[in-house]
C-alpha positions in Angstrom: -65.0 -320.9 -31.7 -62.7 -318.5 -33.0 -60.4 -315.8 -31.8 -58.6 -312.9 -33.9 -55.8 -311.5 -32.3 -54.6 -308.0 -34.1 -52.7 -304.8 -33.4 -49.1 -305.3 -33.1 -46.5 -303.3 -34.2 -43.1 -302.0 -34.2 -42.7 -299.5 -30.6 -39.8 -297.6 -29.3 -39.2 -298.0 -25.5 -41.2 -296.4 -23.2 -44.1 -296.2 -25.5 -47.6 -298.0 -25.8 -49.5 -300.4 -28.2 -52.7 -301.8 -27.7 -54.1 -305.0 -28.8 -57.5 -306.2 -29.6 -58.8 -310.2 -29.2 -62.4 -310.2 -31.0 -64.3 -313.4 -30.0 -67.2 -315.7 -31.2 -68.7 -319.0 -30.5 -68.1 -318.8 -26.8 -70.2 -318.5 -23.4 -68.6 -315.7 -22.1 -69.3 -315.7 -19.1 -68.0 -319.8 -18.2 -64.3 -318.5 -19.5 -61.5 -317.0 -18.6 -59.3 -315.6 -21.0 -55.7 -314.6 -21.2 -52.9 -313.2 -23.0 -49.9 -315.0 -23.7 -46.7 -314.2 -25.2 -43.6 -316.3 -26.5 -40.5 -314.2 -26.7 -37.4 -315.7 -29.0 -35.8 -318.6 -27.9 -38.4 -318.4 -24.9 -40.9 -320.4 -23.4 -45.0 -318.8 -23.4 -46.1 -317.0 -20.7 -49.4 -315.9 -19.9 -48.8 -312.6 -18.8 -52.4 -311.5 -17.7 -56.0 -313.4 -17.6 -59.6 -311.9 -16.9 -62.9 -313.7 -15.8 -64.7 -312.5 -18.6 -68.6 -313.0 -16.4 -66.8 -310.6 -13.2 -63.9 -308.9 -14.9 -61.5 -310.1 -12.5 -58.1 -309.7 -13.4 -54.7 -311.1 -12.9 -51.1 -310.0 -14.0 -47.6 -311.4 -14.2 -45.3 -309.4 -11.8 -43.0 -308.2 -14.8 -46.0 -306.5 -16.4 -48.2 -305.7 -13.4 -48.6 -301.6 -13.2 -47.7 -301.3 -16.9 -50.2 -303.3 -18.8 -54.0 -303.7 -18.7 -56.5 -306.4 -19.3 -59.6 -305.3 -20.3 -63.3 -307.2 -22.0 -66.3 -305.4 -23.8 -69.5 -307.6 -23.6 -70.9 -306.0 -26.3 -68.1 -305.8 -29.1 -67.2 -309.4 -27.7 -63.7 -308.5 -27.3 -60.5 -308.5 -25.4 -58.1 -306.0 -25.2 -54.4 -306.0 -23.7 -53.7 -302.2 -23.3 -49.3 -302.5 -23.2 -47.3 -299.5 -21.9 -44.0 -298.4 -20.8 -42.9 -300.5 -22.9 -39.3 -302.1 -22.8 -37.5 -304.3 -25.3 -37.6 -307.7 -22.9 -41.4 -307.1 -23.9 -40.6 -308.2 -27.5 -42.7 -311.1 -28.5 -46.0 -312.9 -30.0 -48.5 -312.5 -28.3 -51.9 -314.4 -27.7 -54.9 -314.6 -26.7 -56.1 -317.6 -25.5 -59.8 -318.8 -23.5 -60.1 -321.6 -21.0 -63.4 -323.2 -19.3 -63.7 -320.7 -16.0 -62.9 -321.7 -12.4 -62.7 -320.5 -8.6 -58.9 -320.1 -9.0 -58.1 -316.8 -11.3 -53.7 -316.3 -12.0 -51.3 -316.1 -14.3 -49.7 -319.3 -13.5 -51.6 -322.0 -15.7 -50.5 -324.1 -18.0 -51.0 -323.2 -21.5 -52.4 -326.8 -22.2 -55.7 -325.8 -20.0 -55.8 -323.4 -22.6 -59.0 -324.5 -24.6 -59.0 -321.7 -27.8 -56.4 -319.9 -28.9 -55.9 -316.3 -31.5 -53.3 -316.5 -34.3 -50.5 -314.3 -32.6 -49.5 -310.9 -33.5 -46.1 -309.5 -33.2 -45.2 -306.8 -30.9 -41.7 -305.7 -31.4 -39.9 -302.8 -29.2 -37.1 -300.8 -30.2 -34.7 -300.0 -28.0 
């Protein structure tokens, strides 16, 4: 299984940067994936998670309205479409898969986390 995260970048506030996740070796449709991010000195988060077989999707409060989850079957990929952007966004994020199950959120624990990208860096200027 792997998973290669890409598209981060240096944003000004109020802007928008979108990341890709492109996937092989899974069953799509028995996952759920998610992005995570670990800001300086911070914990990770998981900020937002989709059920890759229904699209179902799930978003922290803090980014809920401003970012966008998104999967393409064919191009076996995830996407984390980011705007509005604010420096507290700052971070490296990640994508990460997990064996599918009834409950879909954004409050797992990243150990359920099965798979995980290699980061990428999004950094916003303020």
């Amino acid at each position: 299984v792997q998973l290669q995260a890409s598209g981060g970048g240096l944003v000004q506030t109020g802007g928008s940067l979108g990341l890709s996740c492109a996937v092989s070796g899974l069953t799509f449709n028995s996952y759920v994936m998610g992005w995570f991010r670990q800001a300086p000195g911070k914990e990770r988060e998981l900020v937002a998670s989709i059920r890759w077989s229904t699209g179902t999707r799930s978003y922290k409060d803090s980014v809920r309205g401003r970012f966008t989850i998104s999967r393409d079957n064919a191009k076996k990929t995830l996407y984390l479409q980011m705007s509005s952007l604010e420096p507290e966004d700052t971070a490296v994020y990640y994508c990460a898969a997990k064996r599918a199950s009834i409950y879909l959120g954004t409050d797992y624990n990243e150990a359920e986390f099965d798979y995980w990208g290699q980061g990428t860096l999004v950094t916003v200027s303020s």
